[in-house]
N, C-alpha and C positions, 0 to 999 in steps of 0.2 A: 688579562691575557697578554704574554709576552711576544716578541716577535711570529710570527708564524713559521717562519724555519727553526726555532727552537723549539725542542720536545717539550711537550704539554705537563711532563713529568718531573720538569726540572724547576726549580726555585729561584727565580731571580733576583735581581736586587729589587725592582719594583713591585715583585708579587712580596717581597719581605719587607717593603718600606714605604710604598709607595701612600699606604690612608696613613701611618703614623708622622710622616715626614710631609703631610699633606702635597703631596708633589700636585704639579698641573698637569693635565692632558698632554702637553707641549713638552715638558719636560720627562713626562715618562715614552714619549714616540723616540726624544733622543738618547736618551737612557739604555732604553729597548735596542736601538741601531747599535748604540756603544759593545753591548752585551756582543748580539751577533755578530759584528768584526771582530770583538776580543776571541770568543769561543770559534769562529770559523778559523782565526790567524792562526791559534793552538792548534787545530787539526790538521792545515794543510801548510804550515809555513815550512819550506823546503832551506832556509839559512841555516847549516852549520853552528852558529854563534846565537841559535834563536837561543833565547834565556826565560823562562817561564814567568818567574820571581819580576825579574825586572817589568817583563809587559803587565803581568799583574797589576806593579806600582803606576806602570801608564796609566791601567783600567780603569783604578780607585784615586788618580789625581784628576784623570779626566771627569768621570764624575762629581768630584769634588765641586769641580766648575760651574757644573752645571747647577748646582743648589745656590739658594742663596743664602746671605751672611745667620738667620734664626735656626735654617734647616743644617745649614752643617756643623752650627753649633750641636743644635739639638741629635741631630745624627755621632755625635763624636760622646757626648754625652748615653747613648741610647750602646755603641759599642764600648765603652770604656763598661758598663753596666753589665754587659752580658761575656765579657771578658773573664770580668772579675769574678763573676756568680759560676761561671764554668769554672774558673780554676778551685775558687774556695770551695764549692758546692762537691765539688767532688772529691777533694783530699779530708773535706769535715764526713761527706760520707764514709769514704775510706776507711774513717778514725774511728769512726761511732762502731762500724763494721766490725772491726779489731776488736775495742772493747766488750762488745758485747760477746762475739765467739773465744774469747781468750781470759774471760773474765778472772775464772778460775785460775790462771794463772800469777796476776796479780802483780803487773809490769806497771813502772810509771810510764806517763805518756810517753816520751821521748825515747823509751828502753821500747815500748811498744809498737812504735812506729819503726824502728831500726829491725826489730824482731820481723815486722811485715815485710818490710823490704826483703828481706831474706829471705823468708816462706815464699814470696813471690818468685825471686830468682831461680831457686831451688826446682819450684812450680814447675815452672818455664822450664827448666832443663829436664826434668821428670819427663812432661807431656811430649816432650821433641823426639825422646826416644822411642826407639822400637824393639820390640820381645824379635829374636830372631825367627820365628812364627812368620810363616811369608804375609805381606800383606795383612796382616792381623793388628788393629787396633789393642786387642787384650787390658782396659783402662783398670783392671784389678790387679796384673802384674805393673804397669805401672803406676797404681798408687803405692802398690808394695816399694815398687824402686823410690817414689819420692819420700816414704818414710825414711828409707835407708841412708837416701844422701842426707836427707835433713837430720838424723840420728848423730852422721860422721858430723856435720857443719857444728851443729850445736853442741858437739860436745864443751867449749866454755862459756856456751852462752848459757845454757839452762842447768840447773842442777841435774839429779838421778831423776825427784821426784817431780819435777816440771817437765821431764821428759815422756815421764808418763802419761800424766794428765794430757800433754799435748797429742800423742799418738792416739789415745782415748777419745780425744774431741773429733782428732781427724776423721778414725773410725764408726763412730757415734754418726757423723756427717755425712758418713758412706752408706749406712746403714740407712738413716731418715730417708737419703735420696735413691736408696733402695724402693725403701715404700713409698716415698709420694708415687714415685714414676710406674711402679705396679700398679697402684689404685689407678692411678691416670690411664692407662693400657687397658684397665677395666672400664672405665669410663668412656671412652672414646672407640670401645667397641660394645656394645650396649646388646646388641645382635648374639655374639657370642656365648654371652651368661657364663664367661673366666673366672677359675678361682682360683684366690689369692695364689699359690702355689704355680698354676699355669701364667699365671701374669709376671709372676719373681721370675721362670722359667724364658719366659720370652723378653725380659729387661736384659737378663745376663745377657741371653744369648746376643740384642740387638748393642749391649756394652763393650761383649768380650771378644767374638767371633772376630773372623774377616772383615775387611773395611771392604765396603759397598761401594764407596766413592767412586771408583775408576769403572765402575761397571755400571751397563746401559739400564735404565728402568724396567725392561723387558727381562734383560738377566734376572736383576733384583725379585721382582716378583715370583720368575722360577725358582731364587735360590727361598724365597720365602715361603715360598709353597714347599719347600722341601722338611724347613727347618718344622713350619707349624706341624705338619701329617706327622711328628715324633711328636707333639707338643699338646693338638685338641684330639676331641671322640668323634668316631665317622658324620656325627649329625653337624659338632660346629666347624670343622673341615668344609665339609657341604658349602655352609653358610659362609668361612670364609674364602673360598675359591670361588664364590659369587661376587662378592667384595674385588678381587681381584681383575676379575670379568669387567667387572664395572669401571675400574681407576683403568685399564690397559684400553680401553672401548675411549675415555675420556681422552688419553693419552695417544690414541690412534689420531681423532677426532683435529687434536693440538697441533701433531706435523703434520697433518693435509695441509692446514690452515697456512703453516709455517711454509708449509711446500708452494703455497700459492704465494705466500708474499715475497720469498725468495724470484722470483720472476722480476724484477725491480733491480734488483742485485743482478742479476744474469744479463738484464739489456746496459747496465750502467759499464760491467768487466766488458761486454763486447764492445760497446762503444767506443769505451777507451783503446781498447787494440786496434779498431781501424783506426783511431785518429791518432794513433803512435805511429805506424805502420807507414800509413799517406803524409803524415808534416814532421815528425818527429825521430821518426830512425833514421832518414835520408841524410838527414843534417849531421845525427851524431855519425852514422858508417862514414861521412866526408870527413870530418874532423879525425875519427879511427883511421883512414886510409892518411891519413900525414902525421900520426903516431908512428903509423907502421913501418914509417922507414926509418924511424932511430931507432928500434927495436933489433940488439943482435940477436944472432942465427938461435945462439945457445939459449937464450931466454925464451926467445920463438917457438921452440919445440919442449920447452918447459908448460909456455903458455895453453899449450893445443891438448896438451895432457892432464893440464889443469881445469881447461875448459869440458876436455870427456869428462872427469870427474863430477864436474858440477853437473853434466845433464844426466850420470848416474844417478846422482845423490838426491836428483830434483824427482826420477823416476822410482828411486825407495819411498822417498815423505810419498810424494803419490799415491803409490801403491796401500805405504800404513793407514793413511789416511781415508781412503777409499775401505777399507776393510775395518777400520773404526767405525765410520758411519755406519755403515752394514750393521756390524754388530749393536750400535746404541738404537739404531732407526728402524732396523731390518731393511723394506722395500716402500716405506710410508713417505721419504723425503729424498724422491730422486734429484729434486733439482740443488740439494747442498751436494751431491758427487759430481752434476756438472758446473757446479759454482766452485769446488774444488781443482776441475781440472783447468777449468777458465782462468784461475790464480796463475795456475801450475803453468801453462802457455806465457801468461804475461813475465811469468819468472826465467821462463828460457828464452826468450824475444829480448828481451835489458836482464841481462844476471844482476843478481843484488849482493851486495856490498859484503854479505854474509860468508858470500862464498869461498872468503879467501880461509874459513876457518882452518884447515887442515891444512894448507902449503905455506900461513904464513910467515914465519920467523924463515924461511928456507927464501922465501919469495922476496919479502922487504931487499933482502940485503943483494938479490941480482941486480935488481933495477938500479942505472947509472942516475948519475945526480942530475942529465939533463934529459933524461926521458918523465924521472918524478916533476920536473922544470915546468916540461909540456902538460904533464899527466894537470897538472895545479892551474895552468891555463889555458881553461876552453877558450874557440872562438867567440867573439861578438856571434857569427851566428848559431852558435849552439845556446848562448847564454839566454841570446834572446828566444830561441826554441823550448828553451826550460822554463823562461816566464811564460809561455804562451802555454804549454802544455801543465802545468802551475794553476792559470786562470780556467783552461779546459776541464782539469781534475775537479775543482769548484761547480762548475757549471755545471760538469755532467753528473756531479754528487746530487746536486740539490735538485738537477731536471729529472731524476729518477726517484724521489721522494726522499733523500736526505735530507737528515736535519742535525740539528747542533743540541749536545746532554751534557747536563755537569757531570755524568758518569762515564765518559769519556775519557781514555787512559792513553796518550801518544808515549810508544817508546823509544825517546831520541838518544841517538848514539852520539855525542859532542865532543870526545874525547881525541885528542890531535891522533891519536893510531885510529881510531875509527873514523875520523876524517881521512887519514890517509887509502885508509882498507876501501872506503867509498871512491874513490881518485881509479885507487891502483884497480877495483873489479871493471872500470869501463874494456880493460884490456883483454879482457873477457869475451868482448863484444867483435864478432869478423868485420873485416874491413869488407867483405862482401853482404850486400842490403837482405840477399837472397839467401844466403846462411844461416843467417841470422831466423829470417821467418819460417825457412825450413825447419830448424830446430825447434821452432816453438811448435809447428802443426803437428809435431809426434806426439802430443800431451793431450789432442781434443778430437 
């Protein structure tokens, strides 16, 4: 068992090393700690110049320390091992793969492996496309399009009749994974009693049709109910709109569930808004109130027009968003629309960094080079506001059942314009405390 604020899901190095490296009790408690600073520092480190890679390298030298001279031998030994076995392990598969589906063709290795390369890029470019079919998948029009680029590509790689052969394999491959995936659609609906012809019937359709993807589970089963009633006979219809019954009853069951543990989420966004509100806006609207006077008139009323905008823009995502839910949830998960609007407040309270998207390049170039001067240097007490509210974010994550996942994705903007864009949106913010909280209470 790894730290207790880290998710029971995720893989540590002690749950990966810890009987092979014989670690001690001692050494996997600090291990353990190590892990939690690393993965907490990833989530909440607010520096600009934070670098992934590099804490990484802290993570895996600190550790290093911690072993002693057998175990990290034997550790360096253990990854040198499983390095090697991924890389070779899977380009010897790769190879064997090739060989055997292309046999016929009758490439030396090295003609063979260049040939895959190609099939693959070709691949890739085939599948990225789209039939102009709205929203339509169509993966038979696009095997057709990946024959065709691969026909143009090859023509001096392969002869006439290697050309054949190969369009024949591909086809051949389309066809098997025809049947398997029929039979299987039989298989896994056993109730039904499908035949063959109604199961090829409902492959295409689940291959060729519309992509499902963007649409709610609830759509999905209505557009399914549509497609099977052209597909089965009144009796296995029956049987499968019971099926339906059943998964949507399961699926109800899932966002109650989800609707209760979202309450966790709901006191942690509230929490933060008053503890932004009472120690942390005060400070920054002071610091904004001695911006505001090197700000000229012209830029001033550039600003204020900038700033309607962003609480327009904040009130469209709102709105989309709120009407997403609806449609994926119906009325099962009220509390992700007040977990929504709770964001939506905290995003008009401190505007985010984002916001400059539509006036930038117009915007950069008003601002005088001693207002960017100011914009770059907060006060001592702002900075120390941002540590504190920094430490508070931590707190109040982990006091409302936060925890730390290796599937955990931070999207950090590092870039000196996204730096800047971050600077230039405080000015976004009024120099009155009251403005400010005004604008956010139209959102909740």
């Amino acid at each position: 068992m790894a730290h207790p604020k880290i998710d029971s899901n995720t893989i540590t190095f002690t749950d990966q090393y810890a009987e092979e490296l014989g670690l001690s009790k001692a050494q996997v408690k600090v291990i353990d700690e190590l892990t939690y600073d690393f993965m907490k520092n990833y989530q909440f480190n607010v520096d600009p110049n934070y670098n992934e890679q590099i804490e990484r390298e802290k993570y895996d030298r600190a550790i290093l320390e911690i072993l002693d001279k057998p175990q990290q031998s034997f550790y360096a030994q253990l990854k040198d091992k499983q390095e090697n076995y991924c890389d070779s392990s899977f380009e010897e598969r790769k190879l064997q793969s090739l060989k055997k589906k292309y046999e016929a063709l009758k490439f030396s290795e090295n003609k063979l492996i260049d040939f895959g390369n190609i099939v693959d890029e070709v691949r890739r470019k085939a599948w990225s496309w789209s039939p102009k079919t709205k929203r339509s998948k169509n993966l038979k029009n696009k095997h057709e399009f990946f024959l065709k680029l691969l026909s143009e590509r090859m023509k001096d790689f392969l002869s006439k009749k290697q050309l054949e052969i190969f369009i024949k394999i591909e086809n051949d491959e389309q066809n098997y994974l025809k049947g398997f995936h029929s039979n299987r659609i039989m298989e896994i609906n056993p109730s039904l009693y499908l035949t063959k012809k109604q199961a090829e019937k409902i492959y295409d359709y689940e291959e060729n049709a519309f992509d499902l993807d963007e649409n709610g589970e609830f759509e999905k089963w209505d557009m399914e109910l549509m497609y099977m009633s052209a597909i089965l006979d009144n009796s296995q219809y029956i049987s499968y709109s019971k099926q339906i019954q059943e998964q949507r009853n399961h699926h109800i069951s899932f966002l109650k569930e989800s609707n209760e543990s979202k309450v966790a989420t709901i006191n942690e966004l509230k929490s933060r808004y008053s503890y932004v509100v009472e120690y942390y806006l005060p400070v920054l609207c002071d610091w904004r109130v001695e911006i505001d006077k090197n700000i000229p008139k012209s830029l001033n009323q550039f600003i204020q027009t900038w700033r309607s905008n962003y609480y327009e823009n904040l009130e469209i995502l709102l709105q989309e968003s709120l009407e997403r839910t609806k449609r994926y949830h119906l009325n099962y998960f009220p509390n992700e629309r007040i977990e929504l609007k709770l964001r939506t407040k905290a995003r008009a309270l401190i505007p985010a960094p984002y916001s400059l998207s539509d006036f930038q390049m117009d915007f950069l170039d008003k601002i005088p080079k001693e207002l960017k001067e100011q914009l770059a240097t907060p006060s001592e007490k702002l900075e120390y506001a941002t540590l504190k509210l920094n430490e508070f974010d931590i707190s109040n994550y982990e006091a409302h059942g936060g925890n730390y996942s290796g599937s955990t994705y931070v999207i950090r903007n590092n870039s000196g314009e996204d730096n800047d864009l971050r600077l230039f949106s405080n000015l976004l913010i009024h120099p009155n405390i009251g403005e400010n909280i005004k604008a956010s209470e139209k959102f909740i």
